[in-house]
N, C-alpha and C positions, 0 to 999 in steps of 0.2 A: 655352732648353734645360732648366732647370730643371721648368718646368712640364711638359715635356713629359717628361720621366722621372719626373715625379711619376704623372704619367699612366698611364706603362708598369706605375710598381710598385701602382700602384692594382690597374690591370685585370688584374697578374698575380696579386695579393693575392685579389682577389675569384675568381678561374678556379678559383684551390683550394679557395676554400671553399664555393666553388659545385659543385666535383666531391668535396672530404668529404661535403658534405650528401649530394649524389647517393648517395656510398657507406654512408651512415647509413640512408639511406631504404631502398635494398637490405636494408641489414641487417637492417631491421624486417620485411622479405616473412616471412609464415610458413614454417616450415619442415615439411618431409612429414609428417604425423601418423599413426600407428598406423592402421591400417585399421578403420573404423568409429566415428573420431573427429570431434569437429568445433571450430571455439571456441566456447564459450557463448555465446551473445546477450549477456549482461550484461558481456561485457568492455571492455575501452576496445579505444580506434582501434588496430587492425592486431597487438592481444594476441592469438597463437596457442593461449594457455592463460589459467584453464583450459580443457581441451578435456571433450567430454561424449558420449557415445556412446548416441544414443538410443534403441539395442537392448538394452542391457546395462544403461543406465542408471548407467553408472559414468563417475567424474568423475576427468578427468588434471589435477594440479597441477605446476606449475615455480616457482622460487625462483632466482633468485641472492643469496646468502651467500658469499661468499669466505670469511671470516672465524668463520662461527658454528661451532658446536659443535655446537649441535643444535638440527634444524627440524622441524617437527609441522603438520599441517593439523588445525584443529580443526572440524569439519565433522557436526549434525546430533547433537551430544551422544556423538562419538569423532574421538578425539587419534590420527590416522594419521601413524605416521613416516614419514618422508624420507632419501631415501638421496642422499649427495653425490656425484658424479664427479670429476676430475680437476681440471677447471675449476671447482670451487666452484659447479655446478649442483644444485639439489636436486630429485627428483623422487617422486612417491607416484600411486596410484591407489585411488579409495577404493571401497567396497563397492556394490551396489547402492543407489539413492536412491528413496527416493519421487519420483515427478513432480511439479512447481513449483519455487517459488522457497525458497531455503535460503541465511543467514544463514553467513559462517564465515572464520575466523582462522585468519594466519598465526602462528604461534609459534617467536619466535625466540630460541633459547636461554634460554626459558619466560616470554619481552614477547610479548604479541599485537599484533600491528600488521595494518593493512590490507595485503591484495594491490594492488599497485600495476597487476596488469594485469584490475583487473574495474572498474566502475563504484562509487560511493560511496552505500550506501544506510543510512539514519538507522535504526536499530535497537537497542535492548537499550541506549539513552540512549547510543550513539557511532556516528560513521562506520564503519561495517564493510564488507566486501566481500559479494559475494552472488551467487549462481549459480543457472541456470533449468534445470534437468532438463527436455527438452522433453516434452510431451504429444503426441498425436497428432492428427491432425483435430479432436479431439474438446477441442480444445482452441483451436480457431482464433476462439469467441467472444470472446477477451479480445486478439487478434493486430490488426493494424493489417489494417481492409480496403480496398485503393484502389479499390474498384470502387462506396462509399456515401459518400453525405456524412459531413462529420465534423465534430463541434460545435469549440468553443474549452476551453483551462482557462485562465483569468484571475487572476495574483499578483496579489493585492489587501491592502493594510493598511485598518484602522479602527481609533477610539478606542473603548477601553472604559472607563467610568467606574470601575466596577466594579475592573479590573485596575488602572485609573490607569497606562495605558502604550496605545500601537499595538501591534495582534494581526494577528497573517497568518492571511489564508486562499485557499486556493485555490477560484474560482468555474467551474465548468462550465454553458457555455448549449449549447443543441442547434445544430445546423447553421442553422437556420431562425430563429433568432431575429433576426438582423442583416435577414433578407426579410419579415419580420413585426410593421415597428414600433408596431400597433395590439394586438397580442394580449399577454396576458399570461401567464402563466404558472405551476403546479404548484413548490414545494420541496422538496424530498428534504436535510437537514443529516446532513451522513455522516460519522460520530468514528473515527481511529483508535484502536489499543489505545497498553497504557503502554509507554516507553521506543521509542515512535515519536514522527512528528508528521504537520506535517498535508499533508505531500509524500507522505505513504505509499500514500494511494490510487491517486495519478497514479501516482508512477514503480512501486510492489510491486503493486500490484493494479491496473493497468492499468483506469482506472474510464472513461476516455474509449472507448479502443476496446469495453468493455463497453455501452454504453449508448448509443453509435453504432451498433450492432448492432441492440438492442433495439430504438433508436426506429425505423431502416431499414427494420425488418422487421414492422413495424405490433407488437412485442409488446409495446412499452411505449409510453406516451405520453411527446412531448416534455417534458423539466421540467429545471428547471436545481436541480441537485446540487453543493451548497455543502460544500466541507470545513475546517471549522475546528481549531485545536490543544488538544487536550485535557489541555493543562499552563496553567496559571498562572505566567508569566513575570515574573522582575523587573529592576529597570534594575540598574546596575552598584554603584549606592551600598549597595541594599537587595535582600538575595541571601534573605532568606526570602516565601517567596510566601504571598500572602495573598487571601481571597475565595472566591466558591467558582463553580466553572465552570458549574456547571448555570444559575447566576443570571444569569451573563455569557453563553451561551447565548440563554436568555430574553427577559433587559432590556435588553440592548446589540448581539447578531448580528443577531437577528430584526428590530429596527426599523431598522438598519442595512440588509440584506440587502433588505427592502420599500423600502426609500425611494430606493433605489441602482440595482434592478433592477425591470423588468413582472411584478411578483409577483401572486396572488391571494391575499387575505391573510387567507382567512377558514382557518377549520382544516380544513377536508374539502379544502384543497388542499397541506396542509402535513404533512413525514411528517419521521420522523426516524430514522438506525440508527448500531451499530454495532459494531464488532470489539471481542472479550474488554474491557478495561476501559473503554473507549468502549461497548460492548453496558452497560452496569452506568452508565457515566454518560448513554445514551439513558434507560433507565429512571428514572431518578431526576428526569431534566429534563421526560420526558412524563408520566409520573404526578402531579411537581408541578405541570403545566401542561396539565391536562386541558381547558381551554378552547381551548388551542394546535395542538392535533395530533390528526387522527385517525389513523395509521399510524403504528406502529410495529415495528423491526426487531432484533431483538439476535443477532448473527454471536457464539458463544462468551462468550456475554459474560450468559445468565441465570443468574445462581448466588441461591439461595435457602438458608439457611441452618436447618435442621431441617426437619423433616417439615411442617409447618404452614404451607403453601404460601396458604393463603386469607386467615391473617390478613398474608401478607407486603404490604408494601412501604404502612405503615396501612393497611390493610385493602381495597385497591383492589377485591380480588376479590371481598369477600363478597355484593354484589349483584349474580350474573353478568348480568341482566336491566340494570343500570345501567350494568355495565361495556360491555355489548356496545353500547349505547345511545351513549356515547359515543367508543368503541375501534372503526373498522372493521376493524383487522387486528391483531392481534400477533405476529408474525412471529418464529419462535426455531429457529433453525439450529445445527448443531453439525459435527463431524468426528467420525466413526464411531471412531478411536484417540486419543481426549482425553476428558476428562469430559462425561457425557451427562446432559442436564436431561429425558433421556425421560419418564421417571416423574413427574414434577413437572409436565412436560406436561397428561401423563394424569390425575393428579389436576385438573388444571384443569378437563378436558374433564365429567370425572366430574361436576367441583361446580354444572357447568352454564354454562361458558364458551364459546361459540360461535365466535366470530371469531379463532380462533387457530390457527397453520396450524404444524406441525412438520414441519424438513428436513432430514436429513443427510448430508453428502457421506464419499460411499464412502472407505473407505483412506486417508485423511489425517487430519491430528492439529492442534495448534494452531498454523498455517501461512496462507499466503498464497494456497495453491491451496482450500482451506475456504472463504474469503472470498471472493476471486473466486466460485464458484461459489454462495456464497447472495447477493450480491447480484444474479446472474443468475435467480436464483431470483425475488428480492424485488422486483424495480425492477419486471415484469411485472404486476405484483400490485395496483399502489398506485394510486391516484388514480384508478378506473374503477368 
């Protein structure tokens, strides 16, 4: 008798929590939006906000605070209030956006904390929330296509001597590599900028669907695109970092990266770029390693220091005839509303630089849609 009432209150125990769940799941259905709203791409599962209106370009936030005093969306370099309701809901609409992706904080009674209903993306050296203003067609090069093959991204650790610790990096091989185990292959070493890492290409710049495009569409050759972290990590005991990255780069990724993967491992098949301080530590690692690389990229990331562009970087430039000799490309992109290396370009071109190809994407600043679009630029470009 007992067991069997144990039974009863079991299976009555569980019927309610099986019809709360039900009602919780309900609860989570989004609710009507505004006309001309939508939820952002970048939210979590079943987050109706925030919502983003691809005509307008303007972004809806929602907050629960029961308790705060005052909430703010800080969004794009402006602190938008929020207004409370009844229910301790907060809501704002902010201004027109630029198209891509954008970085941005809640503010709660003047703590920034993440939005708990976006996705978690590493920037400005913390977990922050992040929102995708859509593009239009014209923006479907970086969008997942079911209709073409699609390579791998591979989380991968390795030792660095150099660091004296395991380093992460993320490794991209083409579709084809797994049906080609005779062939080898082209490198591409691609840095994010500072107070990122090295997840930033995958998840903010979408570098796999980029480059699954690419190869698809015959405009790029297959080649596997390695991202590695462009900090200097330490373990727990020893919190100052020490070494210098471009060496660990050099000494410890690369012979890793060959010995691990079907590389070609001479320099005409080895290229390397990258985004704003990643662009500046590309430079510094190919320059010093002119045996290493013939391609190179810098996305926001050429900054030269005075007017004296030909003795920069020891004097790399002053034999454009040498430089070209052993430099097939120099690739230097920018955003047409952030600082522009135009001129410094142009002096290159003047002193008799040939291999240097200048690019800059329309209307954007120093952002995610910038890079997206010069690596679509660059990937094209390289190893042919």
């Amino acid at each position: 008798m007992k067991r069997i009432t144990f039974i009863l209150i079991a299976t009555l125990i569980c019927g309610i929590a099986s019809a709360q769940f039900a009602g919780v799941q309900r609860g989570q259905q989004p609710q009507p939006l505004p006309e001309g709203f939508k939820p952002a791409s970048t939210n979590t599962f079943l987050s109706p906000y925030p919502a983003v209106n691809a005509q307008t370009r303007q972004a809806m936030f929602r907050v629960v605070a029961k308790t705060a005093q005052n909430v703010q969306i800080d969004l794009s370099g402006k602190k938008y209030d929020m207004t409370k309701d009844t229910a301790g809901v907060w809501t704002c609409t902010s201004d027109p956006q630029v198209v891509g992706f954008h970085y941005y904080a809640v503010l709660i009674d003047g703590v920034a904390v993440m939005d708990r209903n976006t996705e978690a993306y590493f920037g400005s050296n913390w977990e922050s929330s992040g929102i995708e203003i859509p593009e239009g067609p014209e923006g479907d090069y970086y969008r997942f296509n079911k209709n073409i093959p699609h390579g791998q991204v591979r989380s991968i650790y390795y030792w660095s001597e150099i660091n004296g610790l395991e380093r992460h990096i993320n490794v991209y091989v083409p579709a084809e590599y797994e049906q080609n185990p005779d062939k080898k292959y082209p490198v591409l070493y691609l840095v994010h900028g500072w107070g990122e890492d090295e997840n930033g290409w995958s998840n903010q710049g979408h570098m796999a669907n980029i480059m699954d495009g690419l190869i698809a569409a015959g405009k790029a050759v297959p080649m596997i695109v390695v991202m590695p972290s462009g900090d200097i990590k330490t373990n727990s005991d020893v919190r100052q970092a020490s070494g210098d990255v471009t060496k660990i780069y050099a000494d410890n990724l690369i012979p890793y990266i060959d010995k691990t993967f079907r590389t070609n491992t001479d320099k005409q098949h080895r290229a390397m770029a990258g985004l704003s301080r990643g662009g500046m530590q590309t430079t510094m690692t190919v320059f010093a390693n002119m045996d290493k690389f013939a391609w190179m990229g810098t996305f926001s990331g050429f900054f030269v220091r005075g007017d004296d562009v030909v003795s920069a970087f020891n004097g790399v430039f002053k034999d454009p005839a040498a430089f070209d000799k052993q430099m097939n490309l120099l690739f230097i992109s920018t955003g047409t509303e952030e600082r522009n290396p135009k001129d410094q370009v142009e002096k290159l071109k003047a002193h008799g630089i040939k291999n240097i190809v200048f690019h800059e994407s329309q209307g954007t600043a120093h952002e995610w849609l910038t890079w997206r679009r010069a690596l679509n630029e660059f990937a094209p470009r390289i190893f042919k």
